[in-house]
C-alpha positions in Angstrom: 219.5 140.8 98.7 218.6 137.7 100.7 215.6 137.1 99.0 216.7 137.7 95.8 219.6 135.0 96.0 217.4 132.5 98.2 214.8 133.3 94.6 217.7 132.7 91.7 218.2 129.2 94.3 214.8 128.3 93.9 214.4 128.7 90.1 218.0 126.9 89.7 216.8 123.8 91.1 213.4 123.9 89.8 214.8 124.1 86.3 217.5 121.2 87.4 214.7 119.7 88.8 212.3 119.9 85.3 215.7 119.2 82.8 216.2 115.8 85.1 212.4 114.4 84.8 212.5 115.4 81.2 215.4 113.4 80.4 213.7 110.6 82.4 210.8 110.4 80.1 210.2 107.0 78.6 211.1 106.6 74.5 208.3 106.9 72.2 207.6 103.2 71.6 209.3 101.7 68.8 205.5 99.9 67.6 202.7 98.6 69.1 201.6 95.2 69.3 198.7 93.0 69.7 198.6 89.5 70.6 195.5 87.1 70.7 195.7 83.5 72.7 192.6 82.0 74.2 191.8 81.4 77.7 192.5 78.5 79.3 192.6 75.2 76.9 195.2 72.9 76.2 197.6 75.6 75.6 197.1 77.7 78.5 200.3 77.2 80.1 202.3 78.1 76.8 200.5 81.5 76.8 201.4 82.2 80.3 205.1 81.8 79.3 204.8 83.6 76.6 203.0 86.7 78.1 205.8 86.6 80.5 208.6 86.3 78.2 206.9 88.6 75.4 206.4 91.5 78.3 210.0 91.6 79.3 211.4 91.5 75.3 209.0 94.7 74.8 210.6 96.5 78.2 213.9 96.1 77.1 213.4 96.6 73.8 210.6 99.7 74.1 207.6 98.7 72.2 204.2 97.2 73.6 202.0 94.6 73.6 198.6 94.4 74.0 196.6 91.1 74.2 193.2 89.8 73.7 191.4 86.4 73.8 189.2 86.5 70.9 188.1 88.2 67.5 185.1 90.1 69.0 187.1 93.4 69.0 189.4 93.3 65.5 188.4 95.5 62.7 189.9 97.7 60.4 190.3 100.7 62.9 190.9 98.2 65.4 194.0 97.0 63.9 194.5 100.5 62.6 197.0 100.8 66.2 199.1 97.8 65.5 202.2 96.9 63.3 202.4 93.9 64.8 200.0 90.9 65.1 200.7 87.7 67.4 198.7 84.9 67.0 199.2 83.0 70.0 197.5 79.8 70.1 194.4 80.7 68.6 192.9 79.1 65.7 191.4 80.3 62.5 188.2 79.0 62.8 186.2 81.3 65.2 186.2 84.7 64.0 184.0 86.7 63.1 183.4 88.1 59.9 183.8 91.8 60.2 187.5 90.3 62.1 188.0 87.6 58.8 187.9 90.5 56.8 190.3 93.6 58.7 193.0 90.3 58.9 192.7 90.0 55.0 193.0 93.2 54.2 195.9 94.0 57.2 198.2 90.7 55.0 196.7 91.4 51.8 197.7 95.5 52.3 201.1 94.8 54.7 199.0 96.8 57.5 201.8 95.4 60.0 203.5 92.4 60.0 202.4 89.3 61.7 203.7 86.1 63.5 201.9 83.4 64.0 202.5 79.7 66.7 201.2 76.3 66.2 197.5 76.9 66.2 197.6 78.9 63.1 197.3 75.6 61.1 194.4 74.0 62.8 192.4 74.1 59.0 189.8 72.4 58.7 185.8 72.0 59.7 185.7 72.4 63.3 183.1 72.7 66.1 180.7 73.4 63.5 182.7 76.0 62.0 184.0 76.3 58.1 187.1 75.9 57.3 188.2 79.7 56.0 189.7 79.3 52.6 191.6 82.1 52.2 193.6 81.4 55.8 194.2 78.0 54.6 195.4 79.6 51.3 198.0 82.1 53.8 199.3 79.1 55.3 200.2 77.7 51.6 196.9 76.1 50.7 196.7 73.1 53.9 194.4 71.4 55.7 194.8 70.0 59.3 195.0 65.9 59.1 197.1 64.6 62.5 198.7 65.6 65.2 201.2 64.2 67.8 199.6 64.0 71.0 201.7 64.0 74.1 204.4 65.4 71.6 208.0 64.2 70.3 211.7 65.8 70.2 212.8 66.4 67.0 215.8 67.5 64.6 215.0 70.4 62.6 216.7 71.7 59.6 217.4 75.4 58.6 216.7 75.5 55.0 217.4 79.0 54.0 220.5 80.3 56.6 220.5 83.8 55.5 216.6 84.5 56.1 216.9 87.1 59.0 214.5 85.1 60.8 217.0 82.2 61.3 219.7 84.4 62.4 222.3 83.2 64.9 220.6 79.2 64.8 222.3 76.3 63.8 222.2 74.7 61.0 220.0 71.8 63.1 218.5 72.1 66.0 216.5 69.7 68.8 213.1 70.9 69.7 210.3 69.4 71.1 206.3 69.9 70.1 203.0 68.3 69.8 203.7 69.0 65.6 200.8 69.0 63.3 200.6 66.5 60.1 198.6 68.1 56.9 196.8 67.1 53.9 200.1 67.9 51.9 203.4 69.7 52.3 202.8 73.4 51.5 206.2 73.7 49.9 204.8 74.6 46.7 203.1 77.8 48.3 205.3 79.2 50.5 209.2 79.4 51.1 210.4 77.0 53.7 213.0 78.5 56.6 213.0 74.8 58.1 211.9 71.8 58.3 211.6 68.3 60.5 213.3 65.4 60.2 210.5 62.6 61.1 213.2 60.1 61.6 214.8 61.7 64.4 211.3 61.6 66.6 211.8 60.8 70.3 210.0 58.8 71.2 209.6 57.3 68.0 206.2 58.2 66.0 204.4 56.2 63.0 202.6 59.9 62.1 204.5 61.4 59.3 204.0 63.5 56.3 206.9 63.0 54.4 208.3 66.5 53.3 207.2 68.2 56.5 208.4 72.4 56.7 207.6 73.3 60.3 208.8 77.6 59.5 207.6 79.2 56.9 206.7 82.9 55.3 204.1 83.4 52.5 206.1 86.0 49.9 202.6 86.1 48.0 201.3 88.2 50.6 202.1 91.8 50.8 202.7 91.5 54.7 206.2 90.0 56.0 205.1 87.2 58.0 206.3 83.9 59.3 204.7 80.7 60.4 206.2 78.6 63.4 205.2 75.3 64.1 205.8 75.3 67.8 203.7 76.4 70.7 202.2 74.1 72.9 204.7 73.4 76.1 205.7 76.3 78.1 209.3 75.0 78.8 210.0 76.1 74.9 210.7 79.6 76.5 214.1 77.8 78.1 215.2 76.8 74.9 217.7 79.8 73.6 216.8 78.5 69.8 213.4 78.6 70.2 213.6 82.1 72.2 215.8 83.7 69.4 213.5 82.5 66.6 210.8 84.3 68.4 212.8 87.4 69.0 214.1 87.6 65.6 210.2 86.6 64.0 208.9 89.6 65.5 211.5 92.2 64.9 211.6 90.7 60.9 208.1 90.9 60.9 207.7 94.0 62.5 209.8 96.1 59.7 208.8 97.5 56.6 209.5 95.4 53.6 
């Protein structure tokens, strides 16, 4: 009798046992991920932050990220895995052209969604590279003229208040970048979520483009996606504005249209 009760204990608290590790099983992830920034350059420090910021939004909010520093890997299967692509800092001049071609056909097809900071925008002919037409033609038909080194504070205006993306921003808001100057304004191209106000510079700056969006989203392109100007100082992850357009970018991005 003994045994039998000491038996019916055993298998009570191995089934308690199993039912509590069950329920502590992690939540399939909500999506997946990928995130591309170079290694080291003049942007190092901003990927850092953002690695460090990016890894705790995907803990709390249960999807993952994975990251890589170049274009060697990306092809169609590749980027089979992902609903999500970060471009981090890394320009659109490198790739290859197996990784030109799965990023076409991930916008052109709305594969995933995709966010891309600053570098994005850096068009043009560069370390003996080609410009790629068709990326110029996703970021509204630009090319890369000026820049601000050593960067400026600036007002920015929300031009479109009830894009999800701007959700819970003010109408202006002070940010600071090293922001680029094109060819032309790619208004025309592309609908604007804000732009800069080059008067407000501080310091002061005498490069200006006139009409100057800095957030944008190409609605010609099957994919949701949003361009956002800033990304070169770390210290942008301590600024709650810049922090919620990120978080609100990716989750935007991220959904099915």
């Amino acid at each position: 009798m003994k045994k039998v009760t000491l038996l019916m204990l055993f298998c009570l608290l191995h089934l308690y046992y199993s039912i509590s590790a069950f329920g502590q099983q992690p939540a399939k992830p909500r999506f997946k991920a990928i995130a591309i920034a170079e290694n080291g350059g003049g942007h190092a420090l901003f990927d850092v932050a953002a690695k460090q910021w990016l890894n705790k939004l995907a803990i709390d909010s249960n999807f993952t990220v994975d990251y890589i520093s170049d274009t060697k890997q990306i092809n169609k299967d590749f980027l089979k895995q992902y609903q999500l692509f970060i471009q981090l800092d890394y320009p659109p001049y490198p790739w290859e052209k197996e990784a030109q071609e799965a990023f076409t056909d991930y916008i052109e097809n709305a594969r995933g969604g995709w966010v891309g900071f600053h570098h994005p925008t850096l068009l043009g002919v560069f370390d003996g590279y080609p410009m790629w037409q068709w990326y110029s033609d996703f970021m509204g038909g630009i090319q890369f003229k000026l820049h601000i080194p050593g960067g400026a504070a600036a007002v920015l205006h929300v031009e479109d208040k009830q894009h999800p993306v701007m959700k819970g921003l003010l109408s202006t808001f002070i940010t600071e970048d090293e922001w680029y100057i094109y060819d032309k304004s790619p208004r025309t191209n592309v609908h604007v979520l804000a732009s800069i106000d080059e008067a407000s510079y501080l310091p002061n700056k005498d490069v200006k483009m006139g009409d100057h969006p800095v957030i944008w989203t190409n609605e010609h392109k099957k994919a949701r996606n949003v361009y956002i100007a800033m990304g070169h100082f770390p210290q942008l992850f301590d600024d709650v504005a810049f922090t919620t357009l990120f978080r609100n970018a990716i989750f935007w991005a991220v959904a099915k249209p």
